[in-house]
VOSEVO-492589 format. One line per 4 residues: number of its first residue (from 1); their letters; for each residue x, y, z of C-alpha. Coordinates in Angstrom, 2 decimals. Example, Ala and Ser with C-alpha at 12.3 -4.5 7.8 and 13.67 -1.06 7.14 Angstrom:
% VOSEVO-492589
1) AS) 12.30/-4.50/7.80 | 13.67/-1.06/7.14
END
This chain:
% VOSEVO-492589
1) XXXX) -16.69/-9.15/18.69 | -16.49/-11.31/21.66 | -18.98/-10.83/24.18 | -18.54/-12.30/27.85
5) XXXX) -20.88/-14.78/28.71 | -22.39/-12.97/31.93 | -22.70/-10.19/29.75 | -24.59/-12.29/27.12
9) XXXX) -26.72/-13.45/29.99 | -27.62/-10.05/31.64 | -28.88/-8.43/28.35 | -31.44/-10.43/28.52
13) XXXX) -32.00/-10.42/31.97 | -34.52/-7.70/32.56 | -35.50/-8.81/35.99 | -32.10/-9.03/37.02
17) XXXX) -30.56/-5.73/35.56 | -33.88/-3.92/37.31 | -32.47/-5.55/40.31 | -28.52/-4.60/39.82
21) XXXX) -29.57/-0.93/39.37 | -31.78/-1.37/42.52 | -29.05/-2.63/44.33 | -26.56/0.10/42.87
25) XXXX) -29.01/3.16/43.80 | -29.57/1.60/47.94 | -26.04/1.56/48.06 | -24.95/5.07/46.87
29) XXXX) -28.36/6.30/49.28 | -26.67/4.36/51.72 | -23.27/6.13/51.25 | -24.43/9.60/51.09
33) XXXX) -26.46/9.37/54.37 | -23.73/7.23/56.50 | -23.42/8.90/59.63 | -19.18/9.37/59.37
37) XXXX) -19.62/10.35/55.80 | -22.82/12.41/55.68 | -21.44/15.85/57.77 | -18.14/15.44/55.45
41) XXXX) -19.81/16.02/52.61 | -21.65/18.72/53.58 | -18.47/20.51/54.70 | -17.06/19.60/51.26
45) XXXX) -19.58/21.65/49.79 | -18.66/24.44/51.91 | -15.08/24.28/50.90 | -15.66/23.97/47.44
49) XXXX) -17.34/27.16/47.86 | -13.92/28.78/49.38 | -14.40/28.37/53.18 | -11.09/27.32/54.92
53) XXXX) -10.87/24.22/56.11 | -10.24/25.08/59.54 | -13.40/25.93/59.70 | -14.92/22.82/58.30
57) XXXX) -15.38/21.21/61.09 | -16.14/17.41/60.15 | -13.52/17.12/56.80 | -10.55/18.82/58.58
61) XXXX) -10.64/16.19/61.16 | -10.49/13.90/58.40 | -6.90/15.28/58.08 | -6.26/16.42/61.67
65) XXXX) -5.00/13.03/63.46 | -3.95/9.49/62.32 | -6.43/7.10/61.54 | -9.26/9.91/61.00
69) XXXX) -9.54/9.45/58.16 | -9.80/5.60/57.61 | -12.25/5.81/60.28 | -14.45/7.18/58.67
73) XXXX) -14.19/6.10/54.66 | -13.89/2.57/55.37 | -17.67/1.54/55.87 | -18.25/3.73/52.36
77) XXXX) -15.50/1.33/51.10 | -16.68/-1.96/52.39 | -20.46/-1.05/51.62 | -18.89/-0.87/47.67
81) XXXX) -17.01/-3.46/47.77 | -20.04/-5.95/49.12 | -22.00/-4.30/46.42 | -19.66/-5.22/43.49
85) XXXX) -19.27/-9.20/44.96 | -22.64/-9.10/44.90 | -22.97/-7.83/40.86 | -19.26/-7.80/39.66
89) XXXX) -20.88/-6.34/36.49 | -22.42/-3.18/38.13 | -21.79/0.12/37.05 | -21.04/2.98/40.04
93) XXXX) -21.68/6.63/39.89 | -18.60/7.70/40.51 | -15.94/9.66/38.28 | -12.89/7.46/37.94
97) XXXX) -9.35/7.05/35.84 | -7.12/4.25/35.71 | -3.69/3.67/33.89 | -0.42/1.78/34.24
101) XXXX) 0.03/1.91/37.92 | -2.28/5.13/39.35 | -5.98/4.59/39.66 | -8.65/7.95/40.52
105) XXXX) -11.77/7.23/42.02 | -13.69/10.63/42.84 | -16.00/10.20/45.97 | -17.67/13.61/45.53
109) XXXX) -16.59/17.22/44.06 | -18.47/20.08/45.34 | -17.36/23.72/43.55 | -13.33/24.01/43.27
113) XXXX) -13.03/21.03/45.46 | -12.90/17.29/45.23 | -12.69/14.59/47.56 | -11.36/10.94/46.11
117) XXXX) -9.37/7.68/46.51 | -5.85/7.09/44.93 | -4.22/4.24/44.24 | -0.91/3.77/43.16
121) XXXX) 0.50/0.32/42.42 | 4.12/-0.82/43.06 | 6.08/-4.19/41.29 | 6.32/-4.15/37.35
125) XXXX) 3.40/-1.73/37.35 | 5.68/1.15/39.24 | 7.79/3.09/37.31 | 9.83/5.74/38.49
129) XXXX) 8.94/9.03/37.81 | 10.76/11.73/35.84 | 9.09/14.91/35.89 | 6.79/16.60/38.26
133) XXXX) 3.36/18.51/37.80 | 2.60/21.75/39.75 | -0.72/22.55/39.85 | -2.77/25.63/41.27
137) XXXX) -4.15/23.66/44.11 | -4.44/23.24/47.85 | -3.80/19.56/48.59 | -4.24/16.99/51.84
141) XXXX) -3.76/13.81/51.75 | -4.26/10.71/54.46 | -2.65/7.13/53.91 | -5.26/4.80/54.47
145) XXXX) -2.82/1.39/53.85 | 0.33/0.88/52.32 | 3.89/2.08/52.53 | 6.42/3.87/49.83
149) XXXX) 8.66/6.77/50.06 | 7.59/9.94/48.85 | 9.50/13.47/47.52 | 7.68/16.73/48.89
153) XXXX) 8.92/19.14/46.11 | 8.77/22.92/46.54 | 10.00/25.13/43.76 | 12.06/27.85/45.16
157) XXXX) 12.57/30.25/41.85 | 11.75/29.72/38.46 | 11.79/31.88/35.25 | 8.96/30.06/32.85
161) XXXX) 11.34/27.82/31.06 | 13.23/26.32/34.24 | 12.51/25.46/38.18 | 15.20/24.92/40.96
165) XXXX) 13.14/22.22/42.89 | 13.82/21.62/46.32 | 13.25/18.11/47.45 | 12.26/16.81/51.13
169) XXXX) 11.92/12.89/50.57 | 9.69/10.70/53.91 | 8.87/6.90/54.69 | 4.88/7.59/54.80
173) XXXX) 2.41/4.47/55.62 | -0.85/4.39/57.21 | -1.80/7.12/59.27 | 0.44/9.59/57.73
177) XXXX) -0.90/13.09/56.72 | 0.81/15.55/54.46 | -0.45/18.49/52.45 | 0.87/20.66/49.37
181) XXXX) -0.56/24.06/49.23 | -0.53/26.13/45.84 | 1.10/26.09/42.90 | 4.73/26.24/43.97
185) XXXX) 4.73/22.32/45.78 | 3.86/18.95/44.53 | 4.58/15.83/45.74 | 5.34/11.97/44.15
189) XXXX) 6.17/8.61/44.81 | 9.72/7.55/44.89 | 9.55/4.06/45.87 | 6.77/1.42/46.36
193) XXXX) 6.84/-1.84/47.72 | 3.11/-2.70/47.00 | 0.39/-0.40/47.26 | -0.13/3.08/48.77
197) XXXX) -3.87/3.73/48.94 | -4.54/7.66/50.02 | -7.75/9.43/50.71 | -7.14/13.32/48.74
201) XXXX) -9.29/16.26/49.17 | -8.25/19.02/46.70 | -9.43/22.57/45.68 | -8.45/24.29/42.51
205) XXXX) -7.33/27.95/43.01 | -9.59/31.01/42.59 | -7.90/32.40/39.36 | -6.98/28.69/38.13
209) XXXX) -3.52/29.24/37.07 | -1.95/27.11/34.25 | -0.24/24.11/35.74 | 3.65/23.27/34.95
213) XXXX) 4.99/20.21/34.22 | 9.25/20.08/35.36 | 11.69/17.28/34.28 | 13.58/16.35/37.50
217) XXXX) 16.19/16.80/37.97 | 16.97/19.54/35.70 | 13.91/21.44/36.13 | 13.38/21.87/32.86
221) XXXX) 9.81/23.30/31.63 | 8.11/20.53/29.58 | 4.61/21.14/29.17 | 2.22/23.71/30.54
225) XXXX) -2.23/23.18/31.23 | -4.42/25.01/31.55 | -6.07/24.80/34.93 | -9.97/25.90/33.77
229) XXXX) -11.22/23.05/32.85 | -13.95/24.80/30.62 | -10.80/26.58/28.79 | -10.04/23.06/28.31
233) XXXX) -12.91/21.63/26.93 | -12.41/24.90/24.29 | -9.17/24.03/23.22 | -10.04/20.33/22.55
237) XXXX) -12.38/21.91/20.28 | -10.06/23.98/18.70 | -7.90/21.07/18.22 | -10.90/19.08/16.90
241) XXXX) -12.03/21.79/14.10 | -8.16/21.31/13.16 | -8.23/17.64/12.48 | -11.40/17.93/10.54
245) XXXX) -9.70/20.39/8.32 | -12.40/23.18/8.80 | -10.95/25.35/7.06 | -13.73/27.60/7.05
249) XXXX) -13.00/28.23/10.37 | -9.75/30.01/10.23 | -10.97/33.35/10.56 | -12.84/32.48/13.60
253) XXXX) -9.43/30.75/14.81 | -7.46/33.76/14.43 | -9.95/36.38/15.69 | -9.63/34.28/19.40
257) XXXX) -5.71/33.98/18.53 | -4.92/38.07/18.27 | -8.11/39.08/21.01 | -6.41/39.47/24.37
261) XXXX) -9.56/38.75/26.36 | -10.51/35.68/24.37 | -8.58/33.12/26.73 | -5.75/32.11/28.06
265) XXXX) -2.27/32.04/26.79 | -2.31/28.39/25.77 | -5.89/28.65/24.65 | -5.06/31.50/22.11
269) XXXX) -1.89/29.71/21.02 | -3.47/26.47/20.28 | -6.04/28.60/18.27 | -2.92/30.21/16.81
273) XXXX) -1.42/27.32/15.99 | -4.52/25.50/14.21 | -4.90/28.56/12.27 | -1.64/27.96/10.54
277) XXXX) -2.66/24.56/9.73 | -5.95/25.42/8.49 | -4.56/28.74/6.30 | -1.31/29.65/6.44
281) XXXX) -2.38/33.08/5.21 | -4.81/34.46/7.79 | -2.81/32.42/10.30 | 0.60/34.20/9.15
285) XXXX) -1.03/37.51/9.60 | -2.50/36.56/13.31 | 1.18/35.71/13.98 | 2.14/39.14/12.74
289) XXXX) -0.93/40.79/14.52 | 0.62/39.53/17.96 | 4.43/40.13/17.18 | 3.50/43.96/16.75
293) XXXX) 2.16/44.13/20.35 | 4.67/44.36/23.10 | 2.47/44.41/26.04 | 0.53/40.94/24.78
297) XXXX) 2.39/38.18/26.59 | 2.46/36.12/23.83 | 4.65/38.50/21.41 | 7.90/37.18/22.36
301) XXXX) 7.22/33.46/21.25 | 4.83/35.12/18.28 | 7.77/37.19/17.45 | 10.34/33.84/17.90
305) XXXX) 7.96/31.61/15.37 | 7.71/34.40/12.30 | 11.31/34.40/12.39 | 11.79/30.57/12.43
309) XXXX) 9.05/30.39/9.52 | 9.67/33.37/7.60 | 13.83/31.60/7.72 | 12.31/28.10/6.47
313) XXXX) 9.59/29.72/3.65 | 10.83/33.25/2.75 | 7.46/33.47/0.34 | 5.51/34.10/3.99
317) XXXX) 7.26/37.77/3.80 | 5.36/38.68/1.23 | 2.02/38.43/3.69 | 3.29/41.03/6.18
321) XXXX) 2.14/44.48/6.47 | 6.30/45.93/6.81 | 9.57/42.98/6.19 | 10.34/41.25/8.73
325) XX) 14.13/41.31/9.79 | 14.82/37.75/9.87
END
């Protein structure tokens, strides 16, 4: 292992990591009492709690004229960014993702909603994209620098498996404001010369609806979410009690599979389908369980799969209750 030589340095450093995390904790203190930043998140809170904006006083003007918004992040920003010349090897509080060309930084998340700094790099690091994600959430973004063109998409019908997506595309750059409310519009980047840096405030819906991923053009249906993120953290762990082969957990797996109430649809499926890996058996008869239900949403594609396996391994007929008429 290769270990930087600043890094090397700073581990044995007491007196100056004591003074890094010093630094790090002023600054964020700093932050959360600045005067333009303060009241907004204190309104956050509020609309994280369901309160429309409108009657958030300090964040909606944040969104309610040109240059609002810069106004009043960019001391936050420069306060940071003096802070990390200072120790390039300090570690903020703040939730953040990065990949090839989009980088998240989360500035504060109160309830449903979230307020945060996105990033999205142009040259070899932009690609174009080809699909679009819906998701159940009211969305408004500011520009605080750049330029790029931008697709507001708004899906006018749709039947599960495809979307007819209506596209509006705009030259945004700083100063611009545009917002996507609910599930049925989304917006992306087209085309980006450099960098388009945006300030986003967003609030998950009240019911948290799955969100849809479309191929564009066609509109095709390629991968559904779900949108509670504590339904979320349950299906990784149904995924993870699959890899570890637990297979003394298939019973469990298919009791949340056939239960109605347990979750949502691609919660129960996931547990469905790690129940087949685990024991084809109990899994087979989950599969069955939900076929036999016409009212359970998920007896059509139940229904779909028996035939498809029962076709490819005939010996799976023998598990049912009555044959199957594949």
């Amino acid at each position: 292992m290769q270990i930087d030589p600043q890094i090397g340095a700073l581990r044995g450093d007491h007196a100056a990591q004591r003074a890094m995390q010093r630094a790090v904790a002023d600054a964020m203190a700093q932050c959360r009492h600045d005067p333009a930043l303060s009241p907004v998140l204190t309104d956050l809170e509020s609309y994280g709690t369901g309160v429309p904006l409108s009657d958030c006083t300090h964040l909606a003007a944040l969104f309610a004229a040109e240059g609002s918004a810069r106004k009043a992040i960019e001391p936050f920003v420069r306060r940071l960014v003096t802070l990390q010349r200072a120790y390039p090897l300090a570690l903020l509080a703040f939730r953040h993702q990065s990949g090839t060309g989009f980088h998240f930084l989360q500035i504060a998340g109160k309830g449903r909603a979230t307020l945060g700094l996105a990033l999205h790099e142009g040259g070899a690091h932009f690609a174009a994209p080809t699909t679009a994600t819906f998701s159940d959430a009211e969305r408004h973004e500011a520009v605080l620098a750049g330029e790029a063109e931008i697709s507001m998409l708004e899906i006018a019908r749709e039947n599960g498996e495809h979307a007819m997506i209506v596209e509006h595309r705009r030259q945004v750059s700083t100063g611009t404001i545009f917002t996507c409310s609910g599930r049925k519009q989304s917006r992306i980047v087209r085309s980006l010369a450099s960098r388009l840096l945006v300030l986003r405030l967003a609030r998950t819906g009240e019911e948290m609806l799955p969100a849809r991923q479309f191929a564009l053009p066609s509109g095709r249906l390629v991968h559904r979410a779900c949108g509670d993120r504590r339904e979320s953290r349950h299906e990784m762990m149904l995924t993870l009690l699959g890899r570890m082969g637990r297979c003394d957990a298939a019973p469990l797996l298919a009791d949340l599979a056939v239960q109605d109430g347990a979750g949502g649809e691609q919660f129960r499926w996931q547990a469905l389908r790690e129940c087949l890996a685990l024991d084809a058996a109990a899994g087979f008869r989950a599969l069955s369980s939900i076929a036999e239900v016409p009212a359970d949403p998920l007896a059509r594609p139940a229904q779909e799969l028996r035939t498809n396996l029962v076709q490819t391994h005939p010996q799976l007929a023998e598990l049912e209750p009555a044959p199957c008429l594949a």
